[in-house]
N, C-alpha and C positions, 0 to 999 in steps of 0.2 A: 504493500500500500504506500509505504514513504518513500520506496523508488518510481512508482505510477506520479507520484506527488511531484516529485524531483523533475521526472521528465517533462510533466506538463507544466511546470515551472520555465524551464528551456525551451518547451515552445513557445511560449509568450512571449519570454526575450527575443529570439529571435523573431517574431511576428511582429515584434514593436519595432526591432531593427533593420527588418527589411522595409516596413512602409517609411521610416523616415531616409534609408536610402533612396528610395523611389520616389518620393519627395524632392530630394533634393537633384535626383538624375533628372526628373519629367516636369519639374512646377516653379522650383526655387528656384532665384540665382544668388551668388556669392553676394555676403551680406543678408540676406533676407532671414526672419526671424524661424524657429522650425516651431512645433503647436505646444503650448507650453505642457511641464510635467501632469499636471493636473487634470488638460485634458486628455492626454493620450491614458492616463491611470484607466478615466471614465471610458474612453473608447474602448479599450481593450479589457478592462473590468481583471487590470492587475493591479498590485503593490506598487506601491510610490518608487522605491527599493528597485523593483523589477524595471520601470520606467528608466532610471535612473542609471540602472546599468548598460542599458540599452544603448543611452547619450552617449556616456562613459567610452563605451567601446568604438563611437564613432569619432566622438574630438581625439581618442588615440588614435585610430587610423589619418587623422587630418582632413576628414568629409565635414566636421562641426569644430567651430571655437565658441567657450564660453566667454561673455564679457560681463566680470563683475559686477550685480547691479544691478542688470539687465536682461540678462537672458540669454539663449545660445542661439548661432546663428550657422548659415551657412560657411565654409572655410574656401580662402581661394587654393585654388587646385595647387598640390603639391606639387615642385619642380623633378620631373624624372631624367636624372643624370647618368650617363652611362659610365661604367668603371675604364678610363681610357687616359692617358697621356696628354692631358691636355689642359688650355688655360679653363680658370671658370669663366671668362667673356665666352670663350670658343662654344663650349656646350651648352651655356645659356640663350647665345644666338643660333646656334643648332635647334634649339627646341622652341623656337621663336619668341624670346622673352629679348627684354632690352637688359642689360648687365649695366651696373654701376658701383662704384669701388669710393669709399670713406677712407683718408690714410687717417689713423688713429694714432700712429707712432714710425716714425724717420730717423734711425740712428746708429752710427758706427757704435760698437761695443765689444769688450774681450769676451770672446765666445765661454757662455756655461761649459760645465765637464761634459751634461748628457749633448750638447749639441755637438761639441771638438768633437765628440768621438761620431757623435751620427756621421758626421764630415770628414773625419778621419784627421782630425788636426790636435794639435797639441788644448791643452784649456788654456782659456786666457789672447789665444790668437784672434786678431781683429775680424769681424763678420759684421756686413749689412744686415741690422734688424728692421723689419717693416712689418707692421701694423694695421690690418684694412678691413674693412666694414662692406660683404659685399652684398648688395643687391641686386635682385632679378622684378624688373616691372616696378620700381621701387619701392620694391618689400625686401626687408631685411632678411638674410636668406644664411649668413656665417661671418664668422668674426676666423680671421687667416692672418698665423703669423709666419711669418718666413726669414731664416738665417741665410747668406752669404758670403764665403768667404770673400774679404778684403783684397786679398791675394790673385784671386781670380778677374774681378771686374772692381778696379778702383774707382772708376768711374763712375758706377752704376748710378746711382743717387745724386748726380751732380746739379742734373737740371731736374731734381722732385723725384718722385717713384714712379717708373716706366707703367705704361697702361696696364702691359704685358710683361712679369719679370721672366717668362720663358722667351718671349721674343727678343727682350733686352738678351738674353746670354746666346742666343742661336746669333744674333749682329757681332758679339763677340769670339765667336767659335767656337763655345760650348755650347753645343745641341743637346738639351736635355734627348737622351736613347730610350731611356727605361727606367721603373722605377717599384719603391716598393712599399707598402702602404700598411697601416695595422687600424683597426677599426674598433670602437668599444661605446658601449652605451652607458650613457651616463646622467645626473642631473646639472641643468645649470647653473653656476653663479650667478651671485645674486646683480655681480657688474653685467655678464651674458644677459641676462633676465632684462638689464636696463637697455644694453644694445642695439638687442634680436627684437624687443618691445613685445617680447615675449607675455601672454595671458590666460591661465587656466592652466598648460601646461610646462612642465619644466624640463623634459624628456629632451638631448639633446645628442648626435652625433658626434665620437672625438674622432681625429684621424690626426696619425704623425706616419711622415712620409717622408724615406732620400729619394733625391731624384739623381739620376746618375747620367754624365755623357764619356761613353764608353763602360772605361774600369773605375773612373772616379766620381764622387759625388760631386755632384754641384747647386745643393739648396738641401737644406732641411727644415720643413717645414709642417706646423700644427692646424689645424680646424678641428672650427665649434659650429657645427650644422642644428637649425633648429629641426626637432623629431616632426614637429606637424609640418612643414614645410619641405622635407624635403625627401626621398627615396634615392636609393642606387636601383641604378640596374645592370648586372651581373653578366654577360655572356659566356654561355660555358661548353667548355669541349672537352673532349675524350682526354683523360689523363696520360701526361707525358714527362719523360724525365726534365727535371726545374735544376737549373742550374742557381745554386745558395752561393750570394755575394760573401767576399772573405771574410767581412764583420757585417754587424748589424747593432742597433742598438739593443739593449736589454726590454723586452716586452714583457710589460706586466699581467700579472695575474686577471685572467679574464677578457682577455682581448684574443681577436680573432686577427690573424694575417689575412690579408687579402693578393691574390693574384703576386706572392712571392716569387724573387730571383730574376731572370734575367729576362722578361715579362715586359712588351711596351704597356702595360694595363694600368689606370690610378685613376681615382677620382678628379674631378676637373678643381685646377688651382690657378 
């Protein structure tokens, strides 16, 4: 009897979640209000609880945001990126969105331990740090930081931060080749929070990534992806022997490599 209970509990949820997907496929548009908790309780003659979870599971997928105060609403469609070698302008006008970039920080610095070694340099050696806020359609989409060795492009920053810091190094002779990516879920800061103008949820994307032209690195760099905003998309083929760079950084407990070794594949930077 309390597993007949159970199931038909579950169908409910899902009967409340399929008409407010369908809702929002067939009637809504982004921004638009979805039918408050209270009437869908009375429509479908479930628990507030049961309504509730219903939302729940859609502002996680990124179909609804809630806004404090007010209510939940339609979400703008999340950016689908594909895992590839490439700028975030590149794949954001790929998927027909307009990209734009915030520099939030411009500065030569002695590289951290964890970074010297992502680059293979000593600690303390000079590296272009940059800072930037990037949007797609002007929605706030990740906050990207990126190291440089000094050594490599002295120039780099001379006239501001290049639109493109992969193009800036391909003008210099280093072609970023290949690259390698580690992926982890996480919550965000409460500075990310303020950035991303993140609301309702906190759920965010990290990624630390060398990018390499040939045998050597040339950039190591972090992102903070918001979770409602945005997905990868993966391409995948038949498994094949992966040639493992001579070092790498230490990955911590609970992350996932993505498209490891000697692999043109990363998410767009």
């Amino acid at each position: 009897m309390v597993r007949g209970a159970a199931r038909g509990g579950e169908h409910k949820y899902l009967a409340v979640r399929a008409y407010l997907a369908d809702l929002v496929t067939t009637e809504l548009a982004v921004g638009d209000a979805v039918p408050s908790e209270r009437s869908l309780t009375e429509k479908f003659g479930v628990s507030r609880m049961t309504v509730r979870q219903a939302i729940d599971a859609l502002v996680t997928e990124g179909v609804l945001e809630r806004a404090q105060g007010r209510g939940t609403f339609v979400a703008p469609p999340r950016a689908d990126f594909e895992m590839r070698l490439t700028t975030f302008g590149e794949e954001a006008r790929r998927r027909g969105l307009k990209p734009g970039a915030t520099v939030l920080t411009r500065e030569e610095l002695p590289a951290p331990a964890v970074v010297a070694e992502a680059l293979d340099r000593e600690a303390g050696t000079p590296v272009h740090h940059v800072v930037r806020l990037r949007t797609a359609d002007g929605n706030p989409m990740s906050v990207e930081e990126s190291w440089i060795p000094v050594d490599l492009a002295p120039d780099l920053l001379a006239d501001g931060v290049p639109e493109s810091l992969y193009a800036a190094l391909r003008e210099r002779g280093l072609n970023p080749t290949w690259g390698e990516e580690v992926i982890t879920a996480a919550d965000a800061t409460p500075e990310e929070l303020e950035s991303l103008q993140m609301q309702g949820s906190r759920a965010v994307m990290r990624t630390a990534r060398r990018t390499f032209g040939g045998d050597a690195p040339v950039m190591y760099s972090r992102a903070c992806y918001r979770g409602d905003r945005y997905s990868v998309f993966v391409p995948l083929r038949e498994a094949r022997p992966t040639l493992v760079p001579r070092s790498r950084p230490a990955e911590s407990a609970g992350t996932v490599p993505v498209q490891p070794g000697r692999i043109p594949e990363g998410s767009p930077r």
